[in-house]
Steps between C-alpha positions, in 0.01 A plus 500: 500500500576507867877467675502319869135383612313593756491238742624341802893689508464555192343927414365590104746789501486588102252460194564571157213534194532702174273796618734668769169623685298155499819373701544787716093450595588094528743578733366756700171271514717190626776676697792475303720773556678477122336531172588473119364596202725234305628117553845552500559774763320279774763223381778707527384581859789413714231431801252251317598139538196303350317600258094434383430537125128518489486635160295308256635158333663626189734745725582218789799390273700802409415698866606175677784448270599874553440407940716221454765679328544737785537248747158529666238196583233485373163351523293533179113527474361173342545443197897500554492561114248481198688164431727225643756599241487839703504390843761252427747842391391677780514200766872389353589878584416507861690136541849660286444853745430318816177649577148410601235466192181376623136501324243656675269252484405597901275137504791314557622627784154522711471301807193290426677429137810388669255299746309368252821324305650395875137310541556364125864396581424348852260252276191601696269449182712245339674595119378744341299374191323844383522909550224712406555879452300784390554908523313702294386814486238762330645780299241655224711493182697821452752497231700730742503304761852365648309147498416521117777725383782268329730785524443461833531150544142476527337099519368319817776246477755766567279672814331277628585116358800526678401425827325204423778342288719590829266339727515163295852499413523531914285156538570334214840627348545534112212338301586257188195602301329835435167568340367812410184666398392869529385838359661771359347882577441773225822567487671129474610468921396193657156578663425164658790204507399140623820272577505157571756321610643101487766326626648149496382428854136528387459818673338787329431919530236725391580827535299799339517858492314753323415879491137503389321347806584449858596168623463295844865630576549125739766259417474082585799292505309155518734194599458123551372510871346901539494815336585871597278769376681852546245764529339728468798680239780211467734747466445708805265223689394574829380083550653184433213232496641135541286222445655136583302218574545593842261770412527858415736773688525892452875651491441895571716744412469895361539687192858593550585635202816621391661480807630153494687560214634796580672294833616230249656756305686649780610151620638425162707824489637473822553126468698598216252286256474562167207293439189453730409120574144661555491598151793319306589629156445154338109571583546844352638359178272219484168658540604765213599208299170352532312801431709583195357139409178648563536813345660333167197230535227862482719685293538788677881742446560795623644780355818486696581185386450543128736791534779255585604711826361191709572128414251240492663133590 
């Protein structure tokens, strides 16, 4: 957990973990000049105005809760929450305080993203009739591992679905149909999740993610007159390919990272927003509403759930 970021005007001047010394060496490491060894001292700080829970999913909801409480913004690593019933709570929160909650899903604010959907909106390649989507990953199974651990949230929807199901809710809005097929690991997380996608329009999505093989990491958003391949990784692409029947054209960009976001974040705050139009909280909610389809569709529950500390819509 980080107070301020560290770009632009804004500094990282504190970070807080649960081992005193592993935040003292974060800090030291990344220039901050304060350091905690627990959550609620850095958002007590009198000097820390926005606030970065980076925690893993189970914790976003009470540490951002906690954030909000204080009166600090905050921008929450993606997944907001382990469920839309979750990120509803904490999202209604920030609106009643009058502070900035915003998902870190850093793909939505990148420049060749945001190009990408100003392309799609200008009607270069006509209406958009399919979106194809696909981020996996290779992690040998370890029943310790964050990604397979259901006490820690563990599943590829969670990690790594997410940012195709934002990518295709950015083209093609809210879908009216959901299929699902998949895997479960060892240890009952969702190891490989296939999604598709229909609406009334005739327009469909296939979106996959998966933590047992690597995938081609590109995204296509394929309309009526041209398509848009985003590559080489849609969700920090460093190309936009175009192809119309004009022919084809190349969109370059860079890997910029986090930075984007971090601006967007800034402008929010000092636009006095409490909601980013880059990332609006109706996305939030719907994409965890779709993957606690998904989940429900698998089977897979985590513990924090059964517990009853976290509510499941």
């Amino acid at each position: 957990m980080a107070g301020d970021l560290g770009h632009g005007s804004n500094m990282l001047y504190a970070v807080a973990a649960r081992d005193a010394e592993r935040s003292a060496s974060f800090a030291a490491r990344f220039g901050a000049s304060h350091s905690y060894g627990d959550y609620r001292s850095l958002i007590e700080d009198p000097e820390v105005d926005i606030i970065y829970v980076a925690t893993t999913h189970p914790f976003h909801r009470e540490q951002a809760l906690m954030a909000i409480g204080a009166g600090k913004h905050v921008l929450i690593e993606k997944p907001l929450a382990l469920n839309a019933a979750s990120a509803s709570e904490v999202l209604s929160a920030a609106r009643d305080k009058g502070v900035l909650a915003m998902e870190a899903v850093w793909m939505r604010a990148n420049p060749l993203i945001l190009k990408a959907h100003e392309i799609v909106t200008r009607g270069v390649i006509g209406d958009v009739v399919a979106v194809q989507a696909d981020f996996s990953i290779e992690v040998p199974f370890d029943p310790t591992h964050r990604l397979y651990d259901l006490a820690n949230g563990g599943g590829a929807l969670l990690d790594l679905g997410i940012y195709p199901i934002h990518f295709a809710l950015l083209f093609l809005g809210r879908p009216d149909l959901q299929q699902v097929l998949g895997t479960l690991s060892p240890t009952g997380s969702d190891a490989v999740a296939a999604l598709q996608w229909g609406y009334r329009s005739g327009a469909v999505a296939q979106l996959r993610c998966a933590t047992t093989a690597r995938g081609p990491d590109r995204a296509t958003v394929v309309g009526t007159t041209g398509s848009i391949s985003v590559e080489p990784w849609f969700v920090n692409p460093q190309r936009l390919v175009v192809t119309t029947a004009e022919g084809e054209s190349i969109v370059e960009g860079d890997g910029t990272a986090y930075g984007p976001q971090i601006e967007e974040v800034e402008r929010c705050v000092r636009g006095g927003l409490v909601e980013s139009p880059l990332a609006p909280h109706a996305d939030t909610i719907t994409a965890l509403e779709l993957i606690d389809r998904a989940r429900a569709d698998l089977g897979v529950r985590y513990p924090a759930e059964e517990a009853g500390g976290i509510g499941v819509a």
